[in-house]
KELO-630380 format. One record per atom (N, C-alpha, C, CB): atom name; x, y, z; residue in three letters. Coordinates in steps of 0.05 Angstrom, whole numbers, always signed. Glycine has a CB too. Layout:
CA|X|Y|Z|ALA
...
***
This chain:
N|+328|-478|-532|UNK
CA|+305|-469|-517|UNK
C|+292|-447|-533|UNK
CB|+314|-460|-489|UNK
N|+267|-444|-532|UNK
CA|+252|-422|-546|UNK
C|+234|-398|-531|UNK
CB|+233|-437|-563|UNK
N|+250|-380|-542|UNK
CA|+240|-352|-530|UNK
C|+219|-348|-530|UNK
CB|+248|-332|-540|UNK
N|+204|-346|-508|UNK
CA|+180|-339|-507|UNK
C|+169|-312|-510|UNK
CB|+174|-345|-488|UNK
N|+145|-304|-525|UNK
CA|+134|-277|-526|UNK
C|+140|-258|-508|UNK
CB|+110|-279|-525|UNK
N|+137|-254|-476|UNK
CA|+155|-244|-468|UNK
C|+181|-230|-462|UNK
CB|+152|-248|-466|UNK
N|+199|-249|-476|UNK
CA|+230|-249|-477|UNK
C|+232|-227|-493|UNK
CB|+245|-274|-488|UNK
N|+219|-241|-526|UNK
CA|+224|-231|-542|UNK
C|+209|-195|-543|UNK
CB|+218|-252|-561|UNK
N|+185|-194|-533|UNK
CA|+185|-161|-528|UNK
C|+204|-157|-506|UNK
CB|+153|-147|-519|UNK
N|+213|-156|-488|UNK
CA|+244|-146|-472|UNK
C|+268|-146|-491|UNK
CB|+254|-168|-447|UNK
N|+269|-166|-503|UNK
CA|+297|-159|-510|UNK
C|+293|-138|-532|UNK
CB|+315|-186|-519|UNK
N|+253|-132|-554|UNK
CA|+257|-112|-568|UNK
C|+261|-86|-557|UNK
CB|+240|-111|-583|UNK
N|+246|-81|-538|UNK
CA|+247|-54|-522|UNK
C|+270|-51|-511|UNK
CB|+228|-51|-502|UNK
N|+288|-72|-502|UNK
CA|+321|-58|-497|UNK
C|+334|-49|-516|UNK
CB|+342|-76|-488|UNK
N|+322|-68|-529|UNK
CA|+342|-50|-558|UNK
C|+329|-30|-580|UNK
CB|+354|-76|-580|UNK
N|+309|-23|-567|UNK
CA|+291|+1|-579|UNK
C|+300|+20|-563|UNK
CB|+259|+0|-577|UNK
N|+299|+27|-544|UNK
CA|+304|+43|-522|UNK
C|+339|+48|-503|UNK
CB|+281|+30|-504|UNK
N|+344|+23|-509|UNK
CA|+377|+18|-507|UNK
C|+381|+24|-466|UNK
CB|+401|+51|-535|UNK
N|+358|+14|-453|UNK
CA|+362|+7|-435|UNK
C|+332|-10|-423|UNK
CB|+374|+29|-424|UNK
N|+342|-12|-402|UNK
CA|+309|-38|-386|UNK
C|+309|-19|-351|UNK
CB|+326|-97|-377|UNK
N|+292|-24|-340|UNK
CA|+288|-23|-321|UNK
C|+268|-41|-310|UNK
CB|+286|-4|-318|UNK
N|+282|-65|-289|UNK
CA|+258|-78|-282|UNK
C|+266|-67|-246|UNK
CB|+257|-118|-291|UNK
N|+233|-66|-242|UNK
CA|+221|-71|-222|UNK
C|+214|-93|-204|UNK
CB|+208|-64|-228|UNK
N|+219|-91|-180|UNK
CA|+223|-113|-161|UNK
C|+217|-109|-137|UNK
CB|+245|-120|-161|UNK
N|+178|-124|-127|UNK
CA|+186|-123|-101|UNK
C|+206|-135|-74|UNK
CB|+170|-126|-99|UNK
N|+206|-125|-52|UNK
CA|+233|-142|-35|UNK
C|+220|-161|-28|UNK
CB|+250|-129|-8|UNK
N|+200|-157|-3|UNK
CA|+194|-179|+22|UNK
C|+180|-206|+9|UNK
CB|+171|-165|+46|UNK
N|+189|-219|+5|UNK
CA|+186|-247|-16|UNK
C|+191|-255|-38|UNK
CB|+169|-253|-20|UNK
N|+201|-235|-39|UNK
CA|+213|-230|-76|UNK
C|+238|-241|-82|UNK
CB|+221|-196|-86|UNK
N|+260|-210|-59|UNK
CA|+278|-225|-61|UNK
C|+294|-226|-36|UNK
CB|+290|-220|-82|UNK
N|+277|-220|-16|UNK
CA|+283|-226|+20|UNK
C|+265|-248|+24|UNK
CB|+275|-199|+44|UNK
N|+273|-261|+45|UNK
CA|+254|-282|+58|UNK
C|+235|-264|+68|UNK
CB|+265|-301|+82|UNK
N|+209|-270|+80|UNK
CA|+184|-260|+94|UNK
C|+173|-290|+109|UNK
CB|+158|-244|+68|UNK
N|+176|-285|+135|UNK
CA|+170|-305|+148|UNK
C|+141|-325|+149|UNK
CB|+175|-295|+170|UNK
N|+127|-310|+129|UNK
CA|+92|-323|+131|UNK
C|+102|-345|+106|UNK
CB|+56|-293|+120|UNK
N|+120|-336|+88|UNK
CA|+116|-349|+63|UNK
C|+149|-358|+53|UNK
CB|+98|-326|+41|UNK
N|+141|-391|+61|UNK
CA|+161|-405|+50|UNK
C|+172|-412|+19|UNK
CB|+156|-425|+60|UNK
N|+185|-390|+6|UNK
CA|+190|-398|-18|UNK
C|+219|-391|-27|UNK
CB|+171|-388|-34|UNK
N|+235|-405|-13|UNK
CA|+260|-395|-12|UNK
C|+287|-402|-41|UNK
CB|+269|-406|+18|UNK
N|+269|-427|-59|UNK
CA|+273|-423|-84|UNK
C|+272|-416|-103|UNK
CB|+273|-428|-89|UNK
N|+243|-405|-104|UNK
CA|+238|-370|-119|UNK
C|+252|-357|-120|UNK
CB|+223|-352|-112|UNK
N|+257|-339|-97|UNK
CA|+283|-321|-91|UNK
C|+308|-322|-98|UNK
CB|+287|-322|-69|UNK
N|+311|-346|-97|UNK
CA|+343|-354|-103|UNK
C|+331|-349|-137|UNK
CB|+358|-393|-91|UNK
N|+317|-356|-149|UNK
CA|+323|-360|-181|UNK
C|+303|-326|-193|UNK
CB|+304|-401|-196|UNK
N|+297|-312|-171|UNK
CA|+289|-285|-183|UNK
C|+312|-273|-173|UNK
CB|+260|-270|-174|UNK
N|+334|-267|-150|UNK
CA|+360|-260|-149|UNK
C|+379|-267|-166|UNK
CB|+369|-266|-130|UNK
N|+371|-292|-179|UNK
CA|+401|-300|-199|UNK
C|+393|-277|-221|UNK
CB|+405|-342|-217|UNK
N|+367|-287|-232|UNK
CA|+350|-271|-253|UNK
C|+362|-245|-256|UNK
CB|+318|-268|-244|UNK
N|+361|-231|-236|UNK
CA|+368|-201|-224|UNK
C|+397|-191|-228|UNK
CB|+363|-200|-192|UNK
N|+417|-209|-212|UNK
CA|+442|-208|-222|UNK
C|+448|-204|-250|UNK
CB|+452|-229|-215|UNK
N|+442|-227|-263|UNK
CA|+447|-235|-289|UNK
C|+437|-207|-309|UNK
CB|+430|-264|-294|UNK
N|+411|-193|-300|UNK
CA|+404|-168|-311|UNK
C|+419|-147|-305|UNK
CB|+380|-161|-304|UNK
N|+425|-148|-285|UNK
CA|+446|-119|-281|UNK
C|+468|-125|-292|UNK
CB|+455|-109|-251|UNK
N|+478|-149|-292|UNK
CA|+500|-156|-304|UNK
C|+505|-146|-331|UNK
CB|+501|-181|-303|UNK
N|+481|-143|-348|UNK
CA|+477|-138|-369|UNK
C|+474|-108|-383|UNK
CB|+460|-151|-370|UNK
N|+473|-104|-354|UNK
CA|+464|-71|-369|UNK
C|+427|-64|-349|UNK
CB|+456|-77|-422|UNK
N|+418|-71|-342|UNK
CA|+388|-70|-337|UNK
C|+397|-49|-311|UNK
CB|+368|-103|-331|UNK
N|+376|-34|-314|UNK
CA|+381|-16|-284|UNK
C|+346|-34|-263|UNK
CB|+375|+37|-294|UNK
N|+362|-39|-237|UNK
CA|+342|-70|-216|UNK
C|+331|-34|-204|UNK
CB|+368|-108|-180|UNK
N|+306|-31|-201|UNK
CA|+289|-16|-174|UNK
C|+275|-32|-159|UNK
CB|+268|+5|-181|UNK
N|+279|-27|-131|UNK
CA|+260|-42|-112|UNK
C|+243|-30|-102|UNK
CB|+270|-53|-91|UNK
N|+210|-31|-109|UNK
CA|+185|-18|-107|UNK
C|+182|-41|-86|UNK
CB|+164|-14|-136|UNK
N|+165|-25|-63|UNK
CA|+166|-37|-32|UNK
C|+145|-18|-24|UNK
CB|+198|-35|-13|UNK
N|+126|-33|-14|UNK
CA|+111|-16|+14|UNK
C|+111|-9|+39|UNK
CB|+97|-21|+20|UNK
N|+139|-26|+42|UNK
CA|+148|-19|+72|UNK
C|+148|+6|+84|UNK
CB|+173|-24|+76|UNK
N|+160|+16|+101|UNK
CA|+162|+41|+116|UNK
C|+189|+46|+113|UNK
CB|+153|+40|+145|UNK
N|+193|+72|+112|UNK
CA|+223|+89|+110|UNK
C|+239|+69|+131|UNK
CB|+222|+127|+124|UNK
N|+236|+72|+144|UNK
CA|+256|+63|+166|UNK
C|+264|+29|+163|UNK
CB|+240|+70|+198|UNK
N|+258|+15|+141|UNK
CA|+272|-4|+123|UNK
C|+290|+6|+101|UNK
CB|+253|-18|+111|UNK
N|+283|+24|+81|UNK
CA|+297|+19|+68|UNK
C|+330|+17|+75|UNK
CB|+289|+32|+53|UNK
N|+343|+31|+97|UNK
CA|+367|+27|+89|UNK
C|+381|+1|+95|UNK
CB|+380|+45|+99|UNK
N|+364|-17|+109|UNK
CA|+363|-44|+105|UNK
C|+364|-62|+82|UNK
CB|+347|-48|+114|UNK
N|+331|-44|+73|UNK
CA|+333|-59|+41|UNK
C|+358|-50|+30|UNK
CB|+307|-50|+18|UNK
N|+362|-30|+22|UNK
CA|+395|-21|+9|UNK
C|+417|-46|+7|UNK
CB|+412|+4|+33|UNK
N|+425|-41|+34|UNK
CA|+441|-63|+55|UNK
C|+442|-92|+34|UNK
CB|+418|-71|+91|UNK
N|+415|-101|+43|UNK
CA|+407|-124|+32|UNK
C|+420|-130|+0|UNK
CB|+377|-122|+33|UNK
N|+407|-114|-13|UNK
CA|+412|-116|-43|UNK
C|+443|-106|-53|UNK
CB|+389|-96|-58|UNK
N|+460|-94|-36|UNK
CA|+483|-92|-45|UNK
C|+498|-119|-42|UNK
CB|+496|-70|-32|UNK
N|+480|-127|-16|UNK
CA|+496|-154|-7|UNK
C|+495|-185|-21|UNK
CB|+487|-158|+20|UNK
N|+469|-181|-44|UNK
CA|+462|-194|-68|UNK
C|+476|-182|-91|UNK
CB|+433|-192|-73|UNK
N|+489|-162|-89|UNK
CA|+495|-152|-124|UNK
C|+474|-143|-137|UNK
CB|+504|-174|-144|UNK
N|+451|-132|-121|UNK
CA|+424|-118|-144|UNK
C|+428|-100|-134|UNK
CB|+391|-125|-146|UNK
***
């Protein structure tokens, strides 16, 4: 398979910098949101996610929600492994 332009600036800047941080919104991202059925996305931007932390990548979840989610969101993502 061939690395796409993309890839290939991530994997230079990890190893320029000797870490990643990706950014990730939640509510459809990588929670369901009831307006929008896309519950295979999720699954393959959560594996995505795993597989990055797995690696070394530090996952942030940038969200517009209101305080009184996040410790839900928290919840949530421990309960994924991000």
């Amino acid at each position: 398979m061939a690395i796409n332009i993309y890839t290939e600036r991530l994997i230079k800047e990890w190893r320029l910098h000797g870490k990643i941080v990706v950014a990730v919104d939640y509510d459809s991202t990588i929670s369901y949101w009831p307006t929008i059925e896309n519950q295979q996305d999720i699954k393959r931007v959560v594996s995505l996610l795993q597989i990055a932390k797995a690696t070394g990548a530090y996952i942030v979840v940038f969200t517009a929600c209101k305080q009184d989610r996040h410790e839900d969101i928290q919840r949530h993502c421990e309960s994924i492994n991000i």
